[in-house]
C-alpha positions as CSV (number, residue, x, y, z in Angstrom):
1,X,0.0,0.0,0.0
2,X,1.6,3.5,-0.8
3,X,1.6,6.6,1.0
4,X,-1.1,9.1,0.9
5,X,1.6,11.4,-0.3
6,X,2.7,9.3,-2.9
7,X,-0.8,8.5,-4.3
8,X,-1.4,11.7,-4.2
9,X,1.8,12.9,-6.3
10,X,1.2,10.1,-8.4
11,X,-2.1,11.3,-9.8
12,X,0.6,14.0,-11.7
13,X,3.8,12.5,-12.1
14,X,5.2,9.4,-11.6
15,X,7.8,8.6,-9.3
16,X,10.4,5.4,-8.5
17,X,10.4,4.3,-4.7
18,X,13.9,5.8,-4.5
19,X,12.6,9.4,-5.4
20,X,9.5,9.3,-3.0
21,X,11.8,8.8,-0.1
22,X,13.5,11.8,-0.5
23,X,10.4,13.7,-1.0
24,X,9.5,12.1,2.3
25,X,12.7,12.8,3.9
26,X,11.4,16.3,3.8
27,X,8.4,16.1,5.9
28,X,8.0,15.7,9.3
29,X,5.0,13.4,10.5
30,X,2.9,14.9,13.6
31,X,-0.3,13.6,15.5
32,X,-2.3,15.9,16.6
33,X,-5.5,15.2,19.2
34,X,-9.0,15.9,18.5
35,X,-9.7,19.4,19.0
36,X,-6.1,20.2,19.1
37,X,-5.1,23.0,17.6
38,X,-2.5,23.1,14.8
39,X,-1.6,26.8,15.2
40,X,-2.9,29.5,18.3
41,X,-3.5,33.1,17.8
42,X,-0.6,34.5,17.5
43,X,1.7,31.7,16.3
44,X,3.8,32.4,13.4
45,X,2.8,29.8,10.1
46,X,6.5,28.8,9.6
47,X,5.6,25.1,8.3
48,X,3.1,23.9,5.9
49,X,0.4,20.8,6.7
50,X,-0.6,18.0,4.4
51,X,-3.2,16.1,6.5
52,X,-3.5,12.3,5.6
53,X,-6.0,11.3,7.9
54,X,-9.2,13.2,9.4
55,X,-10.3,17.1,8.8
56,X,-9.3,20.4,9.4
């Protein structure tokens, strides 16, 4: 089964397994609680969010 990521980058280009990891190597994988917020008032956006699983 691939990634969400993958499947999702794969709908435009494809790319070998080898290539994907790097992407991946990029990104940094965080769990966050429902009703937990992903930024307060205040907070600075210095990181971008993919979600894979749930809503926002």
């Amino acid at each position: 089964m691939k990634h969400p990521l993958q499947q999702h980058i794969e709908e435009i280009i494809k790319l070998t397994d080898e290539e994907f990891e790097f992407i991946l190597s990029h990104f940094e994988t965080t769990i966050k609680r429902k009703h937990q917020y992903i930024l307060q008032e205040n907070e600075i956006a210095d990181k971008e969010y993919w979600i894979v699983k749930g809503c926002l």
